[in-house]
N, C-alpha and C positions, 0 to 999 in steps of 0.2 A: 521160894527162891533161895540160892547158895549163900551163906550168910555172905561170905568172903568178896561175892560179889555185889551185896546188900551195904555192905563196907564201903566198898570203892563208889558207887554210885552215890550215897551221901556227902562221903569227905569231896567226891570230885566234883559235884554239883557245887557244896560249899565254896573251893579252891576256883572254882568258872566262873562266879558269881565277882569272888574277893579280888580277881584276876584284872575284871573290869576298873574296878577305881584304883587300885595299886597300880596300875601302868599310864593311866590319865594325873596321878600323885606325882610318879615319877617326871614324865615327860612335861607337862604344864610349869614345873616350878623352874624346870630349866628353860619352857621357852619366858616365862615371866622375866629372868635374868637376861635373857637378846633383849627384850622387849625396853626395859630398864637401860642396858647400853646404848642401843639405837635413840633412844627417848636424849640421853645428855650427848650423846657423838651427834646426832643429825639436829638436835633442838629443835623436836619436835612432840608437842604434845600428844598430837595422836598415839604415838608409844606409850604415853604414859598410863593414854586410858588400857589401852592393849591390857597393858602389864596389871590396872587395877582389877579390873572385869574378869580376866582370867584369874585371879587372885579370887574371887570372889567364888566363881565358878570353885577352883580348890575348895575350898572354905567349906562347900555344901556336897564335896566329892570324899571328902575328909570328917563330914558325918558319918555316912557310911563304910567307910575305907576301917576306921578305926575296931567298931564292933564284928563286924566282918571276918576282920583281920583276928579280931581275939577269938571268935568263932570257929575258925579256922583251927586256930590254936589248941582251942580243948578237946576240938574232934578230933586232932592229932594224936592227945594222950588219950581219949578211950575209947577209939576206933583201934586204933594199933599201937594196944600195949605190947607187945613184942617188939617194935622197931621201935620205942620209945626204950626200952630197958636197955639195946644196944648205944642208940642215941648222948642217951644220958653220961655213959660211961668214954663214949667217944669223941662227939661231934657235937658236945653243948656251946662250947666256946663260941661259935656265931652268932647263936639265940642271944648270947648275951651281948655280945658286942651292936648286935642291932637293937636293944632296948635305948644305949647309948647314941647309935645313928638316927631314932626319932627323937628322942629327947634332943639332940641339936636341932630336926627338923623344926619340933613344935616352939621351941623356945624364939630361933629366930624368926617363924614367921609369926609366933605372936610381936615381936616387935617392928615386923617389915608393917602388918596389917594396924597397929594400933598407934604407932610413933613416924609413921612412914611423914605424915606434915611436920615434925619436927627435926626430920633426916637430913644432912644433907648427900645431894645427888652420890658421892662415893659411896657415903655409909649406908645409903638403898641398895645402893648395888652389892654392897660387903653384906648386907643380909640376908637380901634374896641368893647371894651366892652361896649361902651355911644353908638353905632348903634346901636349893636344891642337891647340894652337898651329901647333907643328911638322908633326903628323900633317895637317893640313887644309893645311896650305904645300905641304909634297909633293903631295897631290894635285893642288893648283890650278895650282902651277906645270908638270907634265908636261902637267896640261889645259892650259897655254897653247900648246904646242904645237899640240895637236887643234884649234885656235883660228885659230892663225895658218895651219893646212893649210886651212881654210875662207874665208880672210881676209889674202891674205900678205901683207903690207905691209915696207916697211923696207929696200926694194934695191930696184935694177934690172937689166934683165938687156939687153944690149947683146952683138947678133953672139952669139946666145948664152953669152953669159960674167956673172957675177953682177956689177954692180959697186953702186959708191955705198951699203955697206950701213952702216942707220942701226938697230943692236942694240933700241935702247928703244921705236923705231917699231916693230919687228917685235913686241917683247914685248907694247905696248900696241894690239895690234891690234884692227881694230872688233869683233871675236866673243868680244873675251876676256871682256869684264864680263857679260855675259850667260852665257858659256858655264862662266866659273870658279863663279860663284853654283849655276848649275841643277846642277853638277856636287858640291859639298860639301853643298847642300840634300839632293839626293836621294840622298846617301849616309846623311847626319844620319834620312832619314824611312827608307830600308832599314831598317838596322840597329834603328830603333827598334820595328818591325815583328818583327825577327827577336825582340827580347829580350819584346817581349809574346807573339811565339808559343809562348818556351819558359815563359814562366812561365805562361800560360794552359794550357800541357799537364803542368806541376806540378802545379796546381789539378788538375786533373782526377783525381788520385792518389788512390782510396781511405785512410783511415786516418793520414792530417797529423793532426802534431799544432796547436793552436791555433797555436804562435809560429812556425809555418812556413807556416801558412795564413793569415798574418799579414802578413809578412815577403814571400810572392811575390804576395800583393794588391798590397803596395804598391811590386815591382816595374812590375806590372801596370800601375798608375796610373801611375807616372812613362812607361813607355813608350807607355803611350795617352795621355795630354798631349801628351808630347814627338813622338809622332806624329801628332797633329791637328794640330799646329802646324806642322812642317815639312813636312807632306803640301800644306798649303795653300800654302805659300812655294813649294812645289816646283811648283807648279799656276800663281804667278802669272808666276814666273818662265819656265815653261815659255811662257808666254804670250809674254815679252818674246823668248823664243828665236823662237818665230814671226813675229815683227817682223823681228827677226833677218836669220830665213831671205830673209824679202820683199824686205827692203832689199839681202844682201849674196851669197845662193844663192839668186835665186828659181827655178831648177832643182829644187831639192833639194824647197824648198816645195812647187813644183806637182807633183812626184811623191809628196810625202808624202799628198796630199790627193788624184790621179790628177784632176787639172785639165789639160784639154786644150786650150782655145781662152783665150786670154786675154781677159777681161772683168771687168765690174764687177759689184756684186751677188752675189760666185762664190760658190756653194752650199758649205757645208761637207760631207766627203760622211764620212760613218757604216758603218763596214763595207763587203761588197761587193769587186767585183774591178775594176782598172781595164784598160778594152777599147779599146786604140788602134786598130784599127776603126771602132768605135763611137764613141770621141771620147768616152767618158764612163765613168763607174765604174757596172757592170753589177750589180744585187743592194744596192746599199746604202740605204743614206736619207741624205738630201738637205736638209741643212737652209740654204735660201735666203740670202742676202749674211752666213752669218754668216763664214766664210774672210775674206772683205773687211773685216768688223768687226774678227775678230781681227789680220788683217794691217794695219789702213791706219788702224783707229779709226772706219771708216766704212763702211755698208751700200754705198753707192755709189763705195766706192775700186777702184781697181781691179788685178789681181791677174793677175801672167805666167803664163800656161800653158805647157806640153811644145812646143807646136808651133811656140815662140819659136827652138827651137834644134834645132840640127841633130841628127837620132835616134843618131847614135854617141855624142854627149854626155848622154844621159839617162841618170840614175840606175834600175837592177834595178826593175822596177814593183810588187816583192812588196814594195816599201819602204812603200807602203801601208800594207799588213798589219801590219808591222813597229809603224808607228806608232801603231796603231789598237789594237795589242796595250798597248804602252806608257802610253796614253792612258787606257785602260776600263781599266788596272790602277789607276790614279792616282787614277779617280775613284773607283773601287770603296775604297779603301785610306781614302778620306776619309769615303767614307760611315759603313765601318765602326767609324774610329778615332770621329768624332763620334757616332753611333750608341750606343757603346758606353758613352762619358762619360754624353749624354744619358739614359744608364737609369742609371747610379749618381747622378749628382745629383737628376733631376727626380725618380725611385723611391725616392730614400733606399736602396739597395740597398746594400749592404757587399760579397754576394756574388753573383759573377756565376753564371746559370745556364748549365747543361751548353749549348745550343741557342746561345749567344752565345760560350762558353769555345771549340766545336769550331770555328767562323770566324776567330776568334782567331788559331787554332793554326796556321791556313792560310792569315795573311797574312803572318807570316814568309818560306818559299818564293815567295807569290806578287810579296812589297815585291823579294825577289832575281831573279824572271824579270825585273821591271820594268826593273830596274837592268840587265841582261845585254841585255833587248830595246834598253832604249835606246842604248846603248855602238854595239850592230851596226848598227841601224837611223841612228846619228851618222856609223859610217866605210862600211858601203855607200852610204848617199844621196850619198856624196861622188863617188862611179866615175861614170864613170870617170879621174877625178881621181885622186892623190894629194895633189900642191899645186893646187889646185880653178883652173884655168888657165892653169897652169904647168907642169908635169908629170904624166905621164900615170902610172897604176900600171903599165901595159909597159914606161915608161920608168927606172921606180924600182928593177923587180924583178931580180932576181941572174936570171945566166943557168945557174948551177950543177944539176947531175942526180942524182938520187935521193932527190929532197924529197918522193917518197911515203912513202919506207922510213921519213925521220925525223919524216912525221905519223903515223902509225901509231906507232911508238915511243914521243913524247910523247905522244901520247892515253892511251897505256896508261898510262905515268908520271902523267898528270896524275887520273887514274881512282883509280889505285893511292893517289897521296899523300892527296885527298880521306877515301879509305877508311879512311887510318891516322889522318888530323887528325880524324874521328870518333871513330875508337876511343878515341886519346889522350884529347877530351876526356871522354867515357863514362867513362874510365876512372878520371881524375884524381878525375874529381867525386864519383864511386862510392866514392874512395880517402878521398876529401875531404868526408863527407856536412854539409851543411847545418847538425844537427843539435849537429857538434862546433865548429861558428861560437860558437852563442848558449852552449854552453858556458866556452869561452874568454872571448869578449867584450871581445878583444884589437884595440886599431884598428889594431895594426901590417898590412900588407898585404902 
């Protein structure tokens, strides 16, 4: 097999894997800080278990998240030492400033989880507020790298050699503000997905008693809120990433959308396959200048097709799909999380029924495909780019042999640790039942 693509299959297995706990990192420590406000605004204990349990959940999400993450890391320098050597001279300043956003992560939640009975109620909230602070810095700042691969600003390259480089232009590159948003949004609307689908499969538990069917109601509620709400942020922003794409990748665009002739009016296309043959995307529906609306703010703007660029430069065409996957998850996920308010407000309903609870339970997984489609569908639309006109991923990738042996080996690892970060929490919680919270009724965490 091609090494190049021996490459991408390890680091991106790696990067799916680490994807997983860095977005439940991010989103968890913020919903822990609702959970912490609600607990001293409503003087309600049930928040406060909220906030510990989830905390706790982190705790054992941040086993893994950490080696993972440095995993990641070294596969970065020597999988691709060529995009490392540009890197280094352009675009380190991130890396570094996010060693600084976990070190505030770790710092304050070692003091939220260890002195949190000695807190008072402000000063909880003042430190779950530096995680999740922290926790949303890390992410944005590695995303600004994915940013500047799409957008490289900040040097020049002369006789091929880098020079003139200007650190801050490269950080504040055109794709960051768009891309840092879409990227901490739809971690926030994950995650809030995952924590309604476990408490909606609580619910479903024969024989609760009242104060625990209580208690993951109003899990429930905070994560369907807090999911309608950033599911729509995530939807509008996704929008501006489209803009985005128009203005700065319009490659990427027209493959997202399998737009072949550049024109105005360009049809949005829905499903379907895109057929370069054909010059059009075969099987899908077509919904007329809306591409150009979303891209330009206007039916009659007009919008770059494939045909613009020379076919070695196109992005995999199943990139499509990719986004078409991401897209029907997003709206479905909205429909759902509103959907779901709408019958406890407008019903008066306190409990949800089985037929609403089992959807529920199923957009946990489905808010995590979202997140994983989109991550791949963000660094394939990019090929055959690395730095999107600047270097080529042939030209990024290590020339080193037997990078079969060590995807197959992490895969396994990465299958295996999964396996265990289950059990572990199965098992904590099992160790930990629910039931001995309201007993205690201790805010310590």
């Amino acid at each position: 097999m091609d090494n190049v693509l021996l490459a991408r299959m390890l680091f991106g297995s790696s990067l799916i894997f680490h994807i997983i706990f860095a977005t439940l990192g991010v989103g968890l420590t913020l919903m822990i800080l609702i959970a912490e406000i609600l607990r001293v605004v409503r003087k309600d204990d049930d928040y406060g278990i909220l906030a510990k349990r989830w905390t706790k959940a982190v705790a054992i999400l941040l086993g893994v998240a950490i080696p993972s993450g440095t995993i990641v890391a070294v596969m970065l320098a020597l999988l691709w030492p060529g995009f490392i050597e540009v890197v280094g001279q352009v675009i380190a300043l991130p890396f570094t400033l996010e060693i600084f956003a976990f070190f505030i992560e770790a710092l304050f939640l070692s003091i939220y989880v260890y002195a949190a009975s000695r807190l008072s109620s402000t000063m909880r909230i003042i430190s779950v507020f530096f995680v999740a602070l922290g926790a949303t810095a890390s992410a944005v700042l590695i995303t600004n790298v994915q940013s500047w691969m799409n957008t490289p600003t900040g040097f020049n390259v002369v006789n091929g050699e880098i020079t003139d480089v200007r650190p801050w232009e490269a950080v504040l590159n055109p794709a960051f503000g768009y891309t840092a948003v879409h990227v901490a949004s739809s971690a926030y609307m994950a995650t809030a997905f995952v924590v309604a689908s476990v408490a909606a499969y609580q619910l479903l538990k024969p024989n609760l008693k009242a104060s625990e069917k209580t208690y993951h109601r109003k899990g429930l509620m905070v994560a369907l809120v807090f999911g309608a709400i950033t599911s729509i942020w995530t939807a509008t922003n996704g929008h501006a990433s489209a803009v985005g794409l128009h203005n700065n990748v319009p490659v990427k665009l027209a493959a997202a959308e399998g737009l072949f002739e550049t024109q105005s009016n360009a049809p949005l296309a829905i499903f379907g396959t895109p057929d370069p043959e054909a010059n059009r995307v075969v099987g899908g529906i077509e919904l007329p200048g809306m591409l150009s609306y979303l891209a330009t703010g206007s039916l009659d703007g007009v919008v770059v097709g494939l045909n613009e660029f020379p076919r070695d430069e196109w992005p995999p065409l199943f990139v499509h799909t990719l986004f078409n996957i991401m897209v029907g998850i997003g709206t479905l996920l909205i429909g759902l999380s509103f959907g779901a308010l709408a019958y406890r407000f407008i019903f008066k309903k306190r409990e949800y029924p089985n037929w609403l609870l089992i959807p529920i339970i199923g957009s946990g997984p489905l808010a995590m495909l979202g997140i994983e489609t989109g991550w791949i569908f963000a660094c394939i639309g990019r090929q055959p780019w690395t730095i999107y006109g600047i270097q080529r991923t042939a030209e990024a990738a290590t020339k080193s042999a037997n990078l079969g042996t060590f995807f197959v080996i992490f895969l396994t690892l990465y299958v295996f640790l999964l396996v265990i970060t289950a059990l572990v929490m199965r098992f904590y919680f099992r160790r930990n039942p629910l039931i001995n919270e309201f007993n205690s009724q201790s805010p310590s965490v």
